[in-house]
KOLKOLSE-603523 format. One record per residue (C-alpha): residue in one letter; x, y, z. Coordinates in pm, whole numbers, plus 32768, in hexadecimal, padded with zeros to 4 digits. Each point is the difference from the previous one (the first is absolute). Last residue first. Layout:
N
+------+------+------+------+
| code |   c1 |   c2 |   c3 |
+------+------+------+------+
|    A |    X |    Y |    Z |
...
+------+------+------+------+
END
This chain:
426
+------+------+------+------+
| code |   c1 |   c2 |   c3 |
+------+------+------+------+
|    X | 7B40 | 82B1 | 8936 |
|    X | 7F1C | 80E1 | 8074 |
|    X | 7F52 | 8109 | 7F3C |
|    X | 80C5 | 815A | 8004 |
|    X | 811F | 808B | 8072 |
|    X | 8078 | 8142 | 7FBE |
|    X | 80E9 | 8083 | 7EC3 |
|    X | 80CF | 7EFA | 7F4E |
|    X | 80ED | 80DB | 7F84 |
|    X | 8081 | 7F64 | 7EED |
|    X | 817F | 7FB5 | 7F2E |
|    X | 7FCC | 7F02 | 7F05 |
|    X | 8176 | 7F5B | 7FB9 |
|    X | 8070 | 7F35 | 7ECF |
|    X | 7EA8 | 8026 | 7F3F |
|    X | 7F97 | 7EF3 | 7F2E |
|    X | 8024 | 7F6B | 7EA4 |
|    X | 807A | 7E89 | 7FBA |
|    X | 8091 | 7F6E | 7EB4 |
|    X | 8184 | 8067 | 8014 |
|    X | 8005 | 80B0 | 8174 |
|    X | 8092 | 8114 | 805C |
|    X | 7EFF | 8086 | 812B |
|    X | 7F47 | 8179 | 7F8D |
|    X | 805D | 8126 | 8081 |
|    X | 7ECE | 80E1 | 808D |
|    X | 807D | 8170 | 7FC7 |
|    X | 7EFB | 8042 | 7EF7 |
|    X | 7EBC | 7FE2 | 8111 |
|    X | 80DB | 80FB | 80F2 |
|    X | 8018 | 7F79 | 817B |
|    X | 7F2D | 7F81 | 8119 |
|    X | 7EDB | 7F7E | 7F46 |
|    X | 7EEB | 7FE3 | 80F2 |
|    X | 7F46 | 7F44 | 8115 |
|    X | 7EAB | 8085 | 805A |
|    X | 7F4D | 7E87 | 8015 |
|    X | 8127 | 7F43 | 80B4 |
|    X | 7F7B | 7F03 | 80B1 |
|    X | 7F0A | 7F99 | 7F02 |
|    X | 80A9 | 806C | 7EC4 |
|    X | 8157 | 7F5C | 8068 |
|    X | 7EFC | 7EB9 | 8078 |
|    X | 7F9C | 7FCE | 7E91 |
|    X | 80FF | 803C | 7F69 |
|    X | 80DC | 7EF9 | 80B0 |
|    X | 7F08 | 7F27 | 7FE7 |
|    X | 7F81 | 8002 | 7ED3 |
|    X | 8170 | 800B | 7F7B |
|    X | 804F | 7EE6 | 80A9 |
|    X | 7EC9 | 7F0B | 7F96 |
|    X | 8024 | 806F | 7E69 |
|    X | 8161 | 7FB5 | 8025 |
|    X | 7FD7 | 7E9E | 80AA |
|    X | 7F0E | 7FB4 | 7F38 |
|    X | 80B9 | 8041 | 7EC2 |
|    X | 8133 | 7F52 | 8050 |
|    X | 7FCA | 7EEC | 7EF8 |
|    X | 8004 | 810C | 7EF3 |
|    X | 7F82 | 7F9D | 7EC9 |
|    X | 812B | 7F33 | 7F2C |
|    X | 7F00 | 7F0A | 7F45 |
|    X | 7F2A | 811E | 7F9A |
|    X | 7FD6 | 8169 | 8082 |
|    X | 80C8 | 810F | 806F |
|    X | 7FF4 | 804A | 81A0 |
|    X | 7FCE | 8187 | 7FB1 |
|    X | 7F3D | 7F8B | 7ED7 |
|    X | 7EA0 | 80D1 | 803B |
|    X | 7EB6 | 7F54 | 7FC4 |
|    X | 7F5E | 810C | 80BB |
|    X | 7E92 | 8011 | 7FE6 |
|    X | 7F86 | 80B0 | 8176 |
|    X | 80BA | 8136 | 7FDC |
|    X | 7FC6 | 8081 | 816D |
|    X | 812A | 805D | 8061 |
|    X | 7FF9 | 810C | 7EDD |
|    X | 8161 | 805B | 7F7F |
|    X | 7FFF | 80B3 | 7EB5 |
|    X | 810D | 7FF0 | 7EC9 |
|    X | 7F06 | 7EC6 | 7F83 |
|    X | 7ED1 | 80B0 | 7FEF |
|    X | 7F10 | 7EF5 | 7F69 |
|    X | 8106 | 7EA6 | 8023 |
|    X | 8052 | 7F41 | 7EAE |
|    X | 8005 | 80EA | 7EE8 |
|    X | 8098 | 810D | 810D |
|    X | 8144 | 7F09 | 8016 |
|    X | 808D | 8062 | 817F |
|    X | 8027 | 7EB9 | 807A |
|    X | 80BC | 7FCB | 7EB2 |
|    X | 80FB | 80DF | 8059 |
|    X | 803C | 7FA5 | 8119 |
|    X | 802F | 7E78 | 7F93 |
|    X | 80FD | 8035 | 7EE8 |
|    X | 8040 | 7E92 | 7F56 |
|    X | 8152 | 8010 | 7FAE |
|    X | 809B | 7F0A | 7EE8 |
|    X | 814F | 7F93 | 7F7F |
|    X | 8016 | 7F81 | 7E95 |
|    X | 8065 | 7ECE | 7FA9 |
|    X | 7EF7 | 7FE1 | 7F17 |
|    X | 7FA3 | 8122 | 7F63 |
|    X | 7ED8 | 80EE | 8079 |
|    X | 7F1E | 8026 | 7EEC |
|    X | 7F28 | 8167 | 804E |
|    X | 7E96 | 7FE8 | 7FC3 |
|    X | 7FC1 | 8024 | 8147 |
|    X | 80D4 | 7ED7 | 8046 |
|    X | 8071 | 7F1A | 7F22 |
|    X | 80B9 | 7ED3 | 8053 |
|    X | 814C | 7FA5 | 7F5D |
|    X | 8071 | 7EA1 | 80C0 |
|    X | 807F | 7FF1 | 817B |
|    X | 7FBC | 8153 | 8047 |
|    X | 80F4 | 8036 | 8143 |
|    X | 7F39 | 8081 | 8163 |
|    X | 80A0 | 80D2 | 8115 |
|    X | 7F4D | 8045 | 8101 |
|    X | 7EBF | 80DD | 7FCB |
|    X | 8016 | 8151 | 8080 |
|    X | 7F86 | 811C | 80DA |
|    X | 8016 | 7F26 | 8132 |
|    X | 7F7D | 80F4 | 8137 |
|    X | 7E95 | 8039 | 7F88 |
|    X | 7F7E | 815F | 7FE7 |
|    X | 7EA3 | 8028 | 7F7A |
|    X | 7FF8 | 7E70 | 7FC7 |
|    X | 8051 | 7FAF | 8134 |
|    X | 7F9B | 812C | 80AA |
|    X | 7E95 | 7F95 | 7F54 |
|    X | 802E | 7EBB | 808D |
|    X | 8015 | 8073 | 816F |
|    X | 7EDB | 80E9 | 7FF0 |
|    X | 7F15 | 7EC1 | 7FAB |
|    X | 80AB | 7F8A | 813A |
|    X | 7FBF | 814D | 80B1 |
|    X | 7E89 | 8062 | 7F97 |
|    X | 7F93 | 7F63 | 8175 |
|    X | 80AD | 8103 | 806F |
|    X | 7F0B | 812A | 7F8F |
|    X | 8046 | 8194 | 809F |
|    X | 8187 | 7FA3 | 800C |
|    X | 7FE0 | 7F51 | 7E93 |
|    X | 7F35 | 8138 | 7F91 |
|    X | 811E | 8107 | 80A6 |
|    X | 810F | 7F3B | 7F66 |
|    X | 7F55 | 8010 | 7EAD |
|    X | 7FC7 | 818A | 8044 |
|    X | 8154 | 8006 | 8046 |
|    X | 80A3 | 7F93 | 7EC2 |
|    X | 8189 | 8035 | 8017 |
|    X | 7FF8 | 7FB4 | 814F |
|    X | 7F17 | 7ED0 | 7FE2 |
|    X | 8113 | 7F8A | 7EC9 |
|    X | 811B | 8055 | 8109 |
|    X | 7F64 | 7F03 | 80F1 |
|    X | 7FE0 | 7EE9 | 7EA7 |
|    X | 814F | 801E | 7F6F |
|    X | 8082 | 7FBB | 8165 |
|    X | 7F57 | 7EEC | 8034 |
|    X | 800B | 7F78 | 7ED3 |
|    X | 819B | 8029 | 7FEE |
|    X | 8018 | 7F2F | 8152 |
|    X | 7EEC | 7F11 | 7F4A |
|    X | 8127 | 7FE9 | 7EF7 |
|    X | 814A | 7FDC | 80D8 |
|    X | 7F6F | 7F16 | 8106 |
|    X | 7F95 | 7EFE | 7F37 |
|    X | 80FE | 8000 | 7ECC |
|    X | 811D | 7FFD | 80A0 |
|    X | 7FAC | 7EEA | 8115 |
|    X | 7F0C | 7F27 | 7F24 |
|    X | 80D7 | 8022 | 7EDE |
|    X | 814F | 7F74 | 80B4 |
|    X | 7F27 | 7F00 | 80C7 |
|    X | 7F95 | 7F81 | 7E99 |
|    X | 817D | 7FDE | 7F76 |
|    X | 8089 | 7F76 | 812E |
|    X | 7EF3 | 7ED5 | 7FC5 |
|    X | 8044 | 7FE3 | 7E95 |
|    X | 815C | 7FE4 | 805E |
|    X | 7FAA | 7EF1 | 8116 |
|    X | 7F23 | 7F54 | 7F27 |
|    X | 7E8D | 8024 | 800F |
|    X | 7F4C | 7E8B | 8063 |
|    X | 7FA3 | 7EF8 | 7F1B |
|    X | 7F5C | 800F | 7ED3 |
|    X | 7EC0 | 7F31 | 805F |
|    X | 7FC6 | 80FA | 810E |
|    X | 80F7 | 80A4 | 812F |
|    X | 7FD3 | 8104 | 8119 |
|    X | 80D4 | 7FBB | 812A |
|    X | 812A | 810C | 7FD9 |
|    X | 7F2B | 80CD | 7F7C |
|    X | 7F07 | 800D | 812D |
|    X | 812E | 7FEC | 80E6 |
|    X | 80BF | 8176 | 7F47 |
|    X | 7E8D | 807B | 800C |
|    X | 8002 | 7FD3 | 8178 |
|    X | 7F0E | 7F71 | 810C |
|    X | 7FA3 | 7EDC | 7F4C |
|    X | 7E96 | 7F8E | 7FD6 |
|    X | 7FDE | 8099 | 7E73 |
|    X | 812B | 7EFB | 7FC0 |
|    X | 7F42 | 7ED0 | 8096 |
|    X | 80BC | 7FC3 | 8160 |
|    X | 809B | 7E76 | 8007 |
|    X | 8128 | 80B9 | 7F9C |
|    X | 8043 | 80C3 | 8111 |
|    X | 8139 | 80EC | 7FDA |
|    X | 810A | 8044 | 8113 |
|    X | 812E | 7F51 | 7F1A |
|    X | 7FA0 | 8039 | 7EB4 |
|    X | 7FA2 | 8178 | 8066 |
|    X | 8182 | 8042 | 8080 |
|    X | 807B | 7F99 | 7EAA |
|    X | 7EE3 | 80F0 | 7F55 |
|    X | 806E | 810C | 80E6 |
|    X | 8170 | 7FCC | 7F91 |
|    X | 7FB4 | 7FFF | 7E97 |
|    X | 7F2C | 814E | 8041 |
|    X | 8114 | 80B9 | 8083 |
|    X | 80F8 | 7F8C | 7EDE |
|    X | 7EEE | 8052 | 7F28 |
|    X | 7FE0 | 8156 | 8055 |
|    X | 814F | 804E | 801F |
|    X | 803B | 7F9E | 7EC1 |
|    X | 7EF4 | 80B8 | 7F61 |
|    X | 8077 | 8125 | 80D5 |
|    X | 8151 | 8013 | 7F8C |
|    X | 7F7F | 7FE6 | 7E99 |
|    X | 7F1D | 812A | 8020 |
|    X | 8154 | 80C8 | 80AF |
|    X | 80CB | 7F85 | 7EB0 |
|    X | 7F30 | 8072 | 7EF8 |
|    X | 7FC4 | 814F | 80CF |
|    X | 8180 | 8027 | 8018 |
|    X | 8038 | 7FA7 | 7EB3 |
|    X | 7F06 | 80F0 | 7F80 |
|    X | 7E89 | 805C | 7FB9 |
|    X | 7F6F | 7EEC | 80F9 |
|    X | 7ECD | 8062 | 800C |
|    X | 7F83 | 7F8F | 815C |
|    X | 7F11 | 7EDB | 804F |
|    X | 811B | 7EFA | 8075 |
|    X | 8087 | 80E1 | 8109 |
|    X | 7ED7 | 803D | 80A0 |
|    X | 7FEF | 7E64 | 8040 |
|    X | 8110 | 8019 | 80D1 |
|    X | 7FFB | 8144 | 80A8 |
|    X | 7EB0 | 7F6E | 805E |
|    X | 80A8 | 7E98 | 8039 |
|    X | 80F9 | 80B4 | 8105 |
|    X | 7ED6 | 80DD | 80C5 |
|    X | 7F25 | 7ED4 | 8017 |
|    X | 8120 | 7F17 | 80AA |
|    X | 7F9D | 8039 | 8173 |
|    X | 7E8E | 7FCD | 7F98 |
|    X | 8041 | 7EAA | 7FDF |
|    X | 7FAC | 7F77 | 7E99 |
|    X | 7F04 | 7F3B | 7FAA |
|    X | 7F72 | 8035 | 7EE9 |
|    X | 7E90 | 8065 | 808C |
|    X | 80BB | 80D2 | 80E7 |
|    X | 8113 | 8097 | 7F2E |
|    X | 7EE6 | 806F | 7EF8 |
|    X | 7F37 | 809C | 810A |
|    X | 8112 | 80A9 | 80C4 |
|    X | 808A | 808D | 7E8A |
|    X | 7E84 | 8048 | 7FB0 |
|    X | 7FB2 | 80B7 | 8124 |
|    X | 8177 | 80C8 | 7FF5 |
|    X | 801C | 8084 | 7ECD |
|    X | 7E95 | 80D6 | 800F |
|    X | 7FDE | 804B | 8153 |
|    X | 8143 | 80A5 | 80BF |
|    X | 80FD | 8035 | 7EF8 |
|    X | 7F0B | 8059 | 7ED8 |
|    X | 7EE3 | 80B5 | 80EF |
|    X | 812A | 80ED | 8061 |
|    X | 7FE6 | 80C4 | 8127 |
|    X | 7FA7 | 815D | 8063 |
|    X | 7F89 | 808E | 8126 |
|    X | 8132 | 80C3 | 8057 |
|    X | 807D | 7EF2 | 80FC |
|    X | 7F69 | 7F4E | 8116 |
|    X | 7E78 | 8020 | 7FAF |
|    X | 8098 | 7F74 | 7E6F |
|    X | 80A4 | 7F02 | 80BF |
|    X | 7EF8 | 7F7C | 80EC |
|    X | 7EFA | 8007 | 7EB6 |
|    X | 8104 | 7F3C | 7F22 |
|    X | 802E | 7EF4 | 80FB |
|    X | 7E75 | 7FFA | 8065 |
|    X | 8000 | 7FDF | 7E8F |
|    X | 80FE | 7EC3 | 7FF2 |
|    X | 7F36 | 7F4F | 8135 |
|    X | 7ECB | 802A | 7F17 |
|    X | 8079 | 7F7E | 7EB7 |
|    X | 8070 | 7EC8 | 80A2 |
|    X | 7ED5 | 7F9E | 80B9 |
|    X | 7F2E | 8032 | 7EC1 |
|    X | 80FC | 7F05 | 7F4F |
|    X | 7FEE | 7F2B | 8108 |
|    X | 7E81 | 7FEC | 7FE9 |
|    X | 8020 | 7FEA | 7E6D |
|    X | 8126 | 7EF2 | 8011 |
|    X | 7EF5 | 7EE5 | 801B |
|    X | 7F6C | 8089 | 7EC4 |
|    X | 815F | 7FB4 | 7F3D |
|    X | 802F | 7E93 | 805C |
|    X | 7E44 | 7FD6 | 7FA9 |
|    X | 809F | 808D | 7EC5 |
|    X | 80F6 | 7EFB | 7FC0 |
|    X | 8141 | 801A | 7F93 |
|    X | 809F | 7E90 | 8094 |
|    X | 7F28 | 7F48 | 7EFE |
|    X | 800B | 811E | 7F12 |
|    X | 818D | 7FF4 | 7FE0 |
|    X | 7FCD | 7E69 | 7F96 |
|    X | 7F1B | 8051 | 7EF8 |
|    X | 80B9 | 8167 | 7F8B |
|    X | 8136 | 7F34 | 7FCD |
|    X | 7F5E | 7ECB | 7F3A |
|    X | 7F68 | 811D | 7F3D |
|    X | 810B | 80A1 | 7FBB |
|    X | 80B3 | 7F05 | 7F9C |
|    X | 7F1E | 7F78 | 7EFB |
|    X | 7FE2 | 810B | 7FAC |
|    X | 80E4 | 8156 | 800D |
|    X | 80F5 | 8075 | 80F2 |
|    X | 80CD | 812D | 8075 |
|    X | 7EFC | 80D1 | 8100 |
|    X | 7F7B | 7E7D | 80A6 |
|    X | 8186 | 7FC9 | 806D |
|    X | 814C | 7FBE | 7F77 |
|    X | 80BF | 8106 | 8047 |
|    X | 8154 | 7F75 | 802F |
|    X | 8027 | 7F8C | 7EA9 |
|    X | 7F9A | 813F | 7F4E |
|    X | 8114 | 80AD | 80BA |
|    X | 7FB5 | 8123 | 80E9 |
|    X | 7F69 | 8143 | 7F54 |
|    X | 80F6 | 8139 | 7FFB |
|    X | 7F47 | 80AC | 7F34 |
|    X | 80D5 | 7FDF | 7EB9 |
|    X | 8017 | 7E8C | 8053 |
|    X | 7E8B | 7FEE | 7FC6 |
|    X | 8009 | 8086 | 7ED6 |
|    X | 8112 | 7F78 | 7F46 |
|    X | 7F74 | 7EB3 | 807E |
|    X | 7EC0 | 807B | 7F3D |
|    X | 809C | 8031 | 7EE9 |
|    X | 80D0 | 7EC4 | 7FE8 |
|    X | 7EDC | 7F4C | 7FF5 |
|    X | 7F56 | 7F5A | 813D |
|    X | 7F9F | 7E7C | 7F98 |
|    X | 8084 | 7F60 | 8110 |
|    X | 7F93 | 8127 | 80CF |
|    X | 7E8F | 7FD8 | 7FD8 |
|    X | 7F4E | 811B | 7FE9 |
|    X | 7F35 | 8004 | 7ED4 |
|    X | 7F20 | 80C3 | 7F0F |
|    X | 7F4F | 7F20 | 7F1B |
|    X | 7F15 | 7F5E | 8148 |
|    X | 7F06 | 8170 | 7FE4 |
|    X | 7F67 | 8066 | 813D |
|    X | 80FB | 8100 | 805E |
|    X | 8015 | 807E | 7E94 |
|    X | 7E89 | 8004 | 7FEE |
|    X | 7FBB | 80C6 | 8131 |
|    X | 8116 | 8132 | 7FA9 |
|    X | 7F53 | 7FFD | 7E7F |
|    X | 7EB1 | 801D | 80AA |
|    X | 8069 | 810B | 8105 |
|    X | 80EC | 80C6 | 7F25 |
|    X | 8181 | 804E | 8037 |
|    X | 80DD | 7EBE | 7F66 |
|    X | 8143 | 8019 | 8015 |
|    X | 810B | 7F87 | 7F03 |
|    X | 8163 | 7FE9 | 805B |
|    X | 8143 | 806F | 7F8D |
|    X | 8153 | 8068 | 811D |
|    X | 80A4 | 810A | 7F80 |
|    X | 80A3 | 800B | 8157 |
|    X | 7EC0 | 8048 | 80A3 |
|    X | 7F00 | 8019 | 7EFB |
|    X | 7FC9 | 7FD6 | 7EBD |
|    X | 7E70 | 802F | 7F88 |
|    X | 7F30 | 7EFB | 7F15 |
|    X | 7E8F | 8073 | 8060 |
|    X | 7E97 | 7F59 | 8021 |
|    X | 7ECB | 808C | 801F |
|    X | 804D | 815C | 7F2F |
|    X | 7FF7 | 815F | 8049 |
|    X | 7F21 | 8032 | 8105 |
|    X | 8091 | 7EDA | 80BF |
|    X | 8146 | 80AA | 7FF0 |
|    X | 7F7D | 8161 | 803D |
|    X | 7F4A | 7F60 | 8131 |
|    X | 812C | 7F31 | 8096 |
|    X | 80AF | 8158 | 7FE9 |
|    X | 7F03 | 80CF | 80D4 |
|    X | 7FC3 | 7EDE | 80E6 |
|    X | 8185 | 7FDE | 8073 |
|    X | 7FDF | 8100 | 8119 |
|    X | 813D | 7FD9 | 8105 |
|    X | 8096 | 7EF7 | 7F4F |
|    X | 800F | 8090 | 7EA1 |
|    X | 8089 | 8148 | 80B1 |
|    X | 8113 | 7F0E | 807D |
|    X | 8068 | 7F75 | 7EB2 |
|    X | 7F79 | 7E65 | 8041 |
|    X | 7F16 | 8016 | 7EB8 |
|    X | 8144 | 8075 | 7F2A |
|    X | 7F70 | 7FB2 | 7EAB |
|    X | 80CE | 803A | 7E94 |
|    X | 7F2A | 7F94 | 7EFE |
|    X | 8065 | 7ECC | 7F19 |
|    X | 8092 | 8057 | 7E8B |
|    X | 7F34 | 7FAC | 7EB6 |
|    X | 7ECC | 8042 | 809D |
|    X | 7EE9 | 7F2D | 8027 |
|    X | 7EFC | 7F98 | 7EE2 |
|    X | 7EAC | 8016 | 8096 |
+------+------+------+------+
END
């Protein structure tokens, strides 16, 4: 396929994009596998829009990350959006091997998933004590209440601070925080409110880390300290231990990134049972289907809707397309989660789609570490809104949902309900 002489213009953050992107992602992946389009600011790229295409660019060492090696593209780029420096996000998103794999190494040791299963009880208590919330103040006002405010934000912000280790006096500041660092920054005042919270950010976290040094127990292997800010602290191998920039750099990733997506998922995933009742009504009629359930909303409607930001680091071809070197490349997860050559009905949500090699959490050397955690939350928190609340409905207009601004992510802003009566315990 020879591409065209001039890129395509793309918008994929326009509002109406936002609110329903499928329709577009399928006339791109339609048309081709692979497409040059300009975007914000004129801004070139490639993206990638099919399943196999999508898996092989993730897996595939030619396209890069490293910022040493970032071309002036890609700076363009990320500067357009507001991103922070190169050099003060250093961290497992930004990096390539060897580093990366030092970095994942020593983030693993403190990362663990027997770390993440001991959060499932206090995850449980969590989403409970912020439904009996909801339920007091939908009985004390019109019966409304929004699942974004009062379920889906908060569990993973109070999840994320606790296995960090921040006091839950500070949640509300590194949520404004970290929110500010996922928005599209179309101006000077965006560019400068993502920057204000990168800084604030790691000014916070610089003084937790100081404050860690000196409470800390070293003796305690990293997966035996109460914290994640202790566990990294502590974990080390052959290459020595994470530096402090590389160390403000993960807790930076872990905060935005971990409470902002599986936020997203949860939301995605409620107004995906709205939207398809008679899969809500099988899940309600069947819980032991709700883990396979939970992958198919990740793949149905998963919150990150694309790659990060990769460069080609020599001409590769791609679908028979040859993407130069240099170039900058976007590897379109929601769309390929919805390729019909590799998932029978793709457009349909079944909770019970048992083969479901989806890519909400990509795939290679940059899978997400956070997936347990995500997959564990939204269980949960699915799990026991269906439970308890087995009547609940939409409170407003299906079209009037607005969608949060946010560069790769996709979820609702605000999902007014009516919860309706009570049901199972919590």
């Amino acid at each position: 396929m020879v591409p065209m002489a001039e890129p395509m213009p793309l918008d994929l953050y326009a509002d109406p994009v936002r609110a329903d992107p499928y329709p577009l992602l399928a006339e791109l992946r339609e048309a081709a596998p692979v497409h040059w389009v300009s975007q914000h600011r004129g801004l070139e790229s490639w993206i990638v829009t099919r399943y196999d295409e999508v898996r092989s660019v993730l897996a595939d060492p030619r396209f890069v990350k490293t910022p040493e090696t970032m071309p002036e593209a890609l700076r363009r780029f990320k500067a357009a959006f507001g991103s922070p420096e190169e050099s003060e996000v250093r961290s497992l998103l930004a990096t390539d091997p060897p580093d990366h794999t030092r970095l994942r190494r020593l983030v693993g040791k403190a990362f663990t998933p027997r770390r993440v299963e001991g959060l499932r009880r206090r995850a449980q208590g969590v989403t409970d004590g912020l439904l009996d919330a909801l339920a007091g103040a939908a009985t004390a006002g019109t019966g409304i209440v929004d699942l974004v405010e009062g379920l889906s934000i908060p569990l993973p912000v109070t999840m994320i601070g606790e296995l960090v280790g921040v006091p839950a006096e500070d949640r509300a500041d590194f949520k404004k925080w970290s929110d500010a660092l996922l928005v599209v920054a179309r101006d000077e005042e965006g560019r400068r409110g993502r920057q204000a919270g990168a800084e604030a950010l790691r000014a916070y976290f610089s003084d937790l880390i100081t404050e860690r040094r000196r409470t800390m127990r070293p003796e305690l292997a990293p997966d035996a300290q109460p914290d994640l800010v202790s566990a990294l602290l502590t974990a080390r191998d052959e290459g020595g231990r994470l530096s402090e920039q590389e160390l403000l750099s993960m807790l930076m990733v872990v905060l935005a990134a971990g409470h902002e997506t599986t936020g997203n998922l949860i939301g995605n995933a409620v107004l995906a049972l709205f939207d398809w009742p008679e899969q809500r009504r099988r899940l309600q009629e069947y819980p032991e289907l709700l883990r396979v359930a939970v992958e198919e909303m990740l793949r149905f409607v998963g919150p990150v809707m694309q790659s990060t930001l990769r460069v080609a680091s020599t001409d590769v071809e791609v679908g028979g397309v040859v993407i130069p070197a240099g170039s900058v490349v976007v590897a379109m997860l929601g769309s390929a989660n919805r390729d019909g050559h590799r998932f029978p009905a793709a457009d349909e949500f079944d909770v019970s789609r048992e083969e479901n090699p989806h890519l909400a959490f990509g795939h290679g050397i940059h899978f997400c570490l956070g997936a347990p955690l995500a997959r564990m939350e939204a269980e949960i928190a699915v799990g026991t809104l269906l439970r308890r609340f087995p009547a609940m409905e939409l409170a407003t207009d299906r079209a009037a949902i607005a969608w949060r601004p946010s560069a790769l992510l996709r979820g609702p802003a605000e999902l007014p309900v009516r919860l309706g009566p009570a049901g199972g315990a919590g």
